[in-house]
C-alpha positions as CSV (number, residue, x, y, z in Angstrom):
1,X,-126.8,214.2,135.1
2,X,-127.1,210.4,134.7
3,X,-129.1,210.3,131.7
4,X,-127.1,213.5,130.2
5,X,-124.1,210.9,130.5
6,X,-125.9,208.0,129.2
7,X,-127.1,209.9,126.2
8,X,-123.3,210.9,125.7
9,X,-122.1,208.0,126.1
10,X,-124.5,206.4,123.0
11,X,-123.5,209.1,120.8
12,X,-121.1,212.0,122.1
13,X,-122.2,213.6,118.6
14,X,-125.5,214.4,119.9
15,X,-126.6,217.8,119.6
16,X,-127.6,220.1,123.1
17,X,-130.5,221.0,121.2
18,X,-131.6,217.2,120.7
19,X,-130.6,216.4,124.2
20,X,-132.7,218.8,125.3
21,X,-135.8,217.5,123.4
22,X,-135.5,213.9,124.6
23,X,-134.6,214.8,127.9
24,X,-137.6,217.3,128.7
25,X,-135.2,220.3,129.7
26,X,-133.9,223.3,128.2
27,X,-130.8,223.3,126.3
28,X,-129.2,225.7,128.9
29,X,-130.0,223.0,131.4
30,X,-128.2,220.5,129.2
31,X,-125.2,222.6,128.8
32,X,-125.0,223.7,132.5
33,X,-124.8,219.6,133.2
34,X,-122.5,219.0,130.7
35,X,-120.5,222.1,132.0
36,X,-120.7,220.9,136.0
37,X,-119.9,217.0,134.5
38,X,-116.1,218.4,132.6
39,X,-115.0,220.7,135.4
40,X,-116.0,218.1,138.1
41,X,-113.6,215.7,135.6
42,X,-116.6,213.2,135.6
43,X,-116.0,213.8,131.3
44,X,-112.6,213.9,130.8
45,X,-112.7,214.0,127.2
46,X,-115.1,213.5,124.2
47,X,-113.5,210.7,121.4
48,X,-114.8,208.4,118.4
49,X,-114.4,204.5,117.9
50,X,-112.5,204.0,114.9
51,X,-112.3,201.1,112.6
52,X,-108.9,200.6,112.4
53,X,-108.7,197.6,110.1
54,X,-110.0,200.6,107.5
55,X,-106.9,202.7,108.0
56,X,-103.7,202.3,105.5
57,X,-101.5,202.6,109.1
58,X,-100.6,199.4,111.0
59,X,-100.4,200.0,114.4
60,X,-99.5,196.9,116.7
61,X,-101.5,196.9,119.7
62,X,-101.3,194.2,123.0
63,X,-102.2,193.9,126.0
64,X,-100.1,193.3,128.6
65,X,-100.8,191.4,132.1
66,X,-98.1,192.3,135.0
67,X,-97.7,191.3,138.0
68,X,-95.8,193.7,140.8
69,X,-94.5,194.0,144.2
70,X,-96.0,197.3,145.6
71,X,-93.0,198.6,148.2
72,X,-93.6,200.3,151.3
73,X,-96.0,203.6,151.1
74,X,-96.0,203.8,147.1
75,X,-98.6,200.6,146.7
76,X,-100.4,200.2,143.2
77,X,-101.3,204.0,142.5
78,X,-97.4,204.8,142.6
79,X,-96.6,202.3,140.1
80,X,-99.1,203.0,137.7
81,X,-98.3,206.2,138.1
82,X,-94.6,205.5,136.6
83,X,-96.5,203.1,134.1
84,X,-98.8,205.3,132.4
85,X,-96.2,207.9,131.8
86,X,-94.7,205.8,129.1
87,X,-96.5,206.9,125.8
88,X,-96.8,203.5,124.5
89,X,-99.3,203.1,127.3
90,X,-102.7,203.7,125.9
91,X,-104.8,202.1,128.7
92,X,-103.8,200.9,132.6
93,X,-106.1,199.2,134.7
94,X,-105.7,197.4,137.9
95,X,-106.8,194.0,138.4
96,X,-108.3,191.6,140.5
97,X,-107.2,187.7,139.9
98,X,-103.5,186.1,138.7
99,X,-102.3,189.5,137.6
100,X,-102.3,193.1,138.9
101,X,-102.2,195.6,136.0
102,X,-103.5,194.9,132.5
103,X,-101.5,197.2,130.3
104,X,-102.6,198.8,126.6
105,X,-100.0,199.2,124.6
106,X,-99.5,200.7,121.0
107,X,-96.9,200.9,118.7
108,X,-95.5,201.5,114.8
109,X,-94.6,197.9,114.8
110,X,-94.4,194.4,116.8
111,X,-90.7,195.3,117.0
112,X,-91.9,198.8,118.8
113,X,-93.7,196.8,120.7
114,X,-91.3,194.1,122.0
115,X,-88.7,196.9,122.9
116,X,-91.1,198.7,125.3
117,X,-91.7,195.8,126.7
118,X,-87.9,194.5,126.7
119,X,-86.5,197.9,127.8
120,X,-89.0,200.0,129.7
121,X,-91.6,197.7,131.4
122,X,-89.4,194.7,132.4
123,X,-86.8,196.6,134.0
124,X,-88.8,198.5,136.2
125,X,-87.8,197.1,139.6
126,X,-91.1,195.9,141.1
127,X,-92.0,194.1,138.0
128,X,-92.4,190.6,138.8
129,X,-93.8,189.1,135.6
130,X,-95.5,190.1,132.7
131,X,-97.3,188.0,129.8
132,X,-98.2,189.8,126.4
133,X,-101.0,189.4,124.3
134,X,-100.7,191.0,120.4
135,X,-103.9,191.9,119.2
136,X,-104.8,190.6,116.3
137,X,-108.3,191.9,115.6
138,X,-111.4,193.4,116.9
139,X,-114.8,192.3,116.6
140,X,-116.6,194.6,119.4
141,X,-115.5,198.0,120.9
142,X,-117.9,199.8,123.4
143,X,-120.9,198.1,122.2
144,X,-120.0,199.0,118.4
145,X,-119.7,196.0,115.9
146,X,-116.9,196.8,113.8
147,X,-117.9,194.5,111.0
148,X,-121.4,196.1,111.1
149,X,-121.1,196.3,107.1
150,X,-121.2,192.9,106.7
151,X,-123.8,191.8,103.8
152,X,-127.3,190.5,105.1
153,X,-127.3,186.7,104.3
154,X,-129.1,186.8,101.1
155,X,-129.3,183.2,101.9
156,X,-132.8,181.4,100.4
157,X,-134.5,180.5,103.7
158,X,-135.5,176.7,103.5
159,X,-138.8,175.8,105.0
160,X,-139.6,172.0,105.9
């Protein structure tokens, strides 16, 4: 199943058919995995990487960092819980180090932005702190370049 995953995960595009080929199994075999690996939720769901300095939309993204005060018998998987409900969250992770969550957020505008963060996420009562980050571009997602249509340097080479 690993190296049905890892093949996935390079390009979720990839044909059964071809799967099959470089992994030495039948296709069947292939589609039984990738059957057992979404009803086991091990693939949740299949998605592209997008260049979004390409699209005519602005969306404002940041990332926040909070830090919270678990209360008695709801701990961290309670709160994100509450947290990732809000559909400005696009991403929750927790964290080891200064902070506890690190928060994706996305909106129509740094305004939409700022009043999630103002009104929803501050006021929840075991928010401590919380420090935002705007994101202002992207150089790398999941192993992708997303300038990778950047001229070669046509530069002349010089040679001493």
């Amino acid at each position: 199943m690993e190296k049905v995953l890892e093949l996935l995960r390079e390009d979720a595009r990839v044909s059964t058919k071809d799967m099959a080929i470089m992994l030495n199994i039948s296709e069947e075999e292939v589609i039984d995995k990738m059957k057992s690996l979404e009803k086991n939720n091990i693939i949740l769901k299949y998605t592209a990487i997008v260049n979004e300095d390409k699209l005519s939309e602005d969306k404002v993204s940041a990332f926040i960092e909070a830090k919270v005060t678990p209360e008695r018998e709801m701990g961290f998987d309670a709160i994100a819980e509450r947290i990732y409900k809000f559909p400005q969250v696009k991403s929750l992770y927790l964290m080891s180090g200064g902070f506890d969550f690190l928060i994706l957020v996305e909106g129509d505008s740094l305004k939409d932005v700022a009043m999630f963060v103002s009104e929803k996420l501050s006021t929840l009562e075991y928010v401590q702190s919380i420090a935002t980050h705007f994101l202002l571009k992207k150089y790398k997602e999941n192993g992708i370049n997303m300038d990778a249509e950047k001229k070669a340097d046509n530069r002349i080479a010089v040679i001493p």
